[in-house]
Structures are given as structure tokens and as C-alpha cells.
C-alpha positions in Angstrom: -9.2 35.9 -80.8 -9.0 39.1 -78.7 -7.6 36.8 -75.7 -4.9 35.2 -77.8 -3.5 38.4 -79.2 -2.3 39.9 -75.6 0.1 36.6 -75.2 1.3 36.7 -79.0 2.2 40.3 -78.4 4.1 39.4 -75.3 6.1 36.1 -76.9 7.1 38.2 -79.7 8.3 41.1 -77.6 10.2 38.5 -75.0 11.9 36.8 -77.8 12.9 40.0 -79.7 14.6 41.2 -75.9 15.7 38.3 -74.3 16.0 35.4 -76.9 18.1 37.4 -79.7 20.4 38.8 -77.9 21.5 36.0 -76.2 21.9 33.9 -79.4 23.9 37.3 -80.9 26.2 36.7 -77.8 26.3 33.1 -78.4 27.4 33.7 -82.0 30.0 35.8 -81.0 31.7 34.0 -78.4 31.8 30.8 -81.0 33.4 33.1 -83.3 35.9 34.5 -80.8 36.8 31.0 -80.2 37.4 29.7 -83.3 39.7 32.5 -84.7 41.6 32.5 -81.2 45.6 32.4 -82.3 48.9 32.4 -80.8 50.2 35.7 -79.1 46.9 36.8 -78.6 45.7 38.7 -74.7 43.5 37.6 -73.5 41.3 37.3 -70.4 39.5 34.3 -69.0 36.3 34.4 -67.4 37.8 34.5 -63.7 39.3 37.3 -64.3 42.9 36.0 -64.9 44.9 38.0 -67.8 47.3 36.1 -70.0 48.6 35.1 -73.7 47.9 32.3 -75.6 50.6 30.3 -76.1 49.3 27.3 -77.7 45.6 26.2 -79.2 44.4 23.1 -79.6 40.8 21.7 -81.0 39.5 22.7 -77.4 41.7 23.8 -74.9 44.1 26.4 -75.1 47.3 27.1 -73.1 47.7 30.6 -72.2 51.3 32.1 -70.0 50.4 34.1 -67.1 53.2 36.0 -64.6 52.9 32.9 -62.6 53.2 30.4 -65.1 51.4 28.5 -68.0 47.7 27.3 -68.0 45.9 25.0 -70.0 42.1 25.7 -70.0 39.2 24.8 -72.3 38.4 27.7 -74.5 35.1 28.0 -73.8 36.3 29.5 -70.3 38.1 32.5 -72.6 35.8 35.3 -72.4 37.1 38.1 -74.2 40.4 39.3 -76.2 42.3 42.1 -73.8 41.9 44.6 -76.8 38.6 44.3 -76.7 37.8 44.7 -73.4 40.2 48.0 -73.1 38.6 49.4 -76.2 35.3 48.9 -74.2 36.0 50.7 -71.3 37.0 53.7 -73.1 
């Protein structure tokens, strides 16, 4: 019993820091996608800065200064007011 308690102690304090927040993030970003709507900034995770200009079940189309883009949504990664109000 005393042997056993060490590595229950350390499963429980890897899944508390490395296990829940990465399902929290997951959560979120399935959110994010889901209520992703027309007209909204946002930035993809290359780096590239647009607004969406049409959403479909998956992919979304989003204008850039160099044209439009169509892209799977899972490759959004954050709303541009978000990540301004982050940096602040």
C-alpha cells in the first residue's frame, strides 16, 4: 500500500495539470467554432488575419487584403478581439 500511494499521488497531480487544461482548451476551441459568424476577425493559426465571409458545416471562407480563402475551421485559432484584448 505505501508503494502504491506515491504513483496515485503523481496520476492525480499530472491529470489535474496536464490533462484538464488541455480538455478546457479543447472545449473552447469547439465552442469558438461552432458560434463562428459572418463579419467576424479573425486570425488563423498561421498567423494570417482576415474576416469571415462565409461558414459552412466545416470550412469557412474568410477575405484577406489579398484575396478570399476557404479553410477548414478547425485551422481558425482565435477571434481578433480576443486576441487584442489579451495582449492588453
Amino acid at each position: 500500500m505505501g508503494q502504491i500511494l506515491p504513483f496515485a499521488l503523481m496520476f492525480v497531480v499530472m491529470f489535474v495539470f496536464l490533462i484538464l487544461p488541455k480538455q478546457r482548451q479543447m472545449k473552447k476551441e469547439k465552442e469558438f467554432e461552432a458560434s463562428m459568424k459572418v463579419g467576424d476577425k479573425i486570425i488563423t493559426k498561421s498567423g494570417i488575419h482576415g474576416k469571415v465571409a462565409e461558414v459552412a458545416e466545416t470550412t469557412v471562407v474568410i477575405e484577406t487584403m489579398s484575396g478570399k480563402l476557404k479553410l477548414e475551421k478547425s485551422a481558425i485559432s482565435q477571434e481578433l478581439s480576443v486576441a487584442l484584448n489579451n495582449k492588453k
